[in-house]
C-alpha positions, 0 to 999 in steps of 0.5 A: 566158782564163787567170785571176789568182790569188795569188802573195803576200801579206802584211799592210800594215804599220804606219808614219808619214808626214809630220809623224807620221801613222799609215799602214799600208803595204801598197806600198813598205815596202822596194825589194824590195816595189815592184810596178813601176810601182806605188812605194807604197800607203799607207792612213790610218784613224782616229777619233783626230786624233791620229794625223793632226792634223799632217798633211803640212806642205810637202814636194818631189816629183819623177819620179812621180805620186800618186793620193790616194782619200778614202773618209771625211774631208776633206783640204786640198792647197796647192801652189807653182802655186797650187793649193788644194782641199778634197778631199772623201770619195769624191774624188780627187786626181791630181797629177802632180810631174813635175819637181818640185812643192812642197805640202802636205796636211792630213787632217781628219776629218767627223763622226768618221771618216779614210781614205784612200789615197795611191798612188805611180805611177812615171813613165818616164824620158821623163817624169820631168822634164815640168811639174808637174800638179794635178786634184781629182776630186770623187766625182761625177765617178767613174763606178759599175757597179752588179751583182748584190751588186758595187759598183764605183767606177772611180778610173782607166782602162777597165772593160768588164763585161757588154758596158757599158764604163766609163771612169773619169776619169784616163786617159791614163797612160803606165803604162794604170794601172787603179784600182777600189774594189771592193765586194761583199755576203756571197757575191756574186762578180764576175769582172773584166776585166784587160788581161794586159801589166799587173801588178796587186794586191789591198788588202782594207780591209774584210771577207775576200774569196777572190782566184783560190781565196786569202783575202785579209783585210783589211788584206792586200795581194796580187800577182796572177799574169798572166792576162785576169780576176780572180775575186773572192767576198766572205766572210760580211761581205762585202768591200771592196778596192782593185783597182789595175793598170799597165804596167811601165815596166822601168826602174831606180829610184832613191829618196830619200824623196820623189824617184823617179829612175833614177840616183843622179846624178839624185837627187842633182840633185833633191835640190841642186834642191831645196836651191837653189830650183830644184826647181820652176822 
């Protein structure tokens, strides 16, 4: 089986999103930076409320999915169907906008500590327009595998380690999206299972770690080439990473802030959507 490496790397880069939050982008800071079907990787990390205390008072969605991962904190979510959750450290949120969705989501620390991630999943144009969908996860509902020096936390899709497979608890994306939190003590290695037609990336937030023979430190997001398996080995500290992986949709993308579409006439329609009350209905 042919192993991954890296092909690029680069660091997130330091950002703002909502009303001023502090993010670092590893996903989506320009077009070009996409990795089809993922659309955007944003980590948000600080002691300092600050940074985040506005939060992300209500604001649209329309065309893609979003998957936020609360590793400390907390964060409160509203929406227009009438949702409301707390979501709470080592949960998850999936919430599919669909044809459109309205919410809102407000960080707060606990004892101190922030970070998360939110991820942006786009939706073919088959899906695009489909009813709006909200799940909370809480962090007992997301399996572990427990190795050797290797703690694995599988967010979404199929994990088959040492003839035991897994199944996290979002399935059935169209886009066969794979999304683990990967851990790993000083030296240990762990070589994991890739479906080949998925394109995937590596985000190191804690710690180094060698990819397929690269170093990735933290706070670097890394392509990796085609191939069945990845080969990790954490450094001296150790190392933690976000593993995340999807089928191409090979579509045209069309963007305007919080609308994903394939045509420019599309966003135009989300966006006189939205103005007129009509994004949602």
């Amino acid at each position: 089986m042919t192993a991954r490496t890296v092909v690029k790397s680069h660091a997130a880069i330091d950002t703002h999103g909502g009303a001023g939050v502090k993010l670092r982008r590893a996903v989506g800071q320009h077009p070009g930076a996409r990795l089809d079907p993922l659309l955007l990787l944003d980590f948000f990390s600080s002691d300092n409320p600050d940074d985040y205390i506005e939060g992300f008072p209500a604001h649209p969605h329309r065309g893609f999915e979003t998957i936020t991962y609360i590793v400390d904190g907390h964060m409160l979510h509203a929406d227009h169907l009438g949702n409301e959750g707390d979501l709470t450290a080592g949960g998850v949120q999936w919430m599919t906008a669909g044809r459109g969705i309205i919410h809102s989501e407000m960080p707060k620390q606990t004892a101190g500590l922030l970070r998360g991630f939110q991820l942006w999943v786009n939706l073919p144009a088959a899906e695009k327009m489909k009813p709006a969908g909200y799940r909370d996860i809480p962090a007992a509902e997301i399996p572990v595998v427990a190795l050797a020096g290797v703690r694995i936390k599988l967010i979404a899709g199929r994990l088959d380690l040492e003839g035991v497979s897994t199944l996290g608890p979002i399935t059935g994306m169209s886009t066969q999206l794979l999304y683990a939190d990967v851990a790993l003590t000083p030296g240990a290695t762990v070589e994991l299972p890739i479906a080949s037609d998925l394109n995937a990336l590596l985000y190191t937030f804690e710690g180094t770690l060698d990819a397929g023979g690269t170093n990735v430190p933290s706070n670097y997001a890394a392509t990796l080439s085609p191939g069945a398996h990845l080969r990790l080995t954490a450094g001296p500290d150790g190392g933690r990473a976000l593993l995340i992986a999807g089928r191409p949709i090979g579509e045209p993308v069309a963007q305007y802030g919080p609308f994903v579409m394939n045509t420019e006439a599309e966003l135009e329609q989300a966006v006189n959507d939205y103005r007129s009350g009509r994004l949602t209905a």
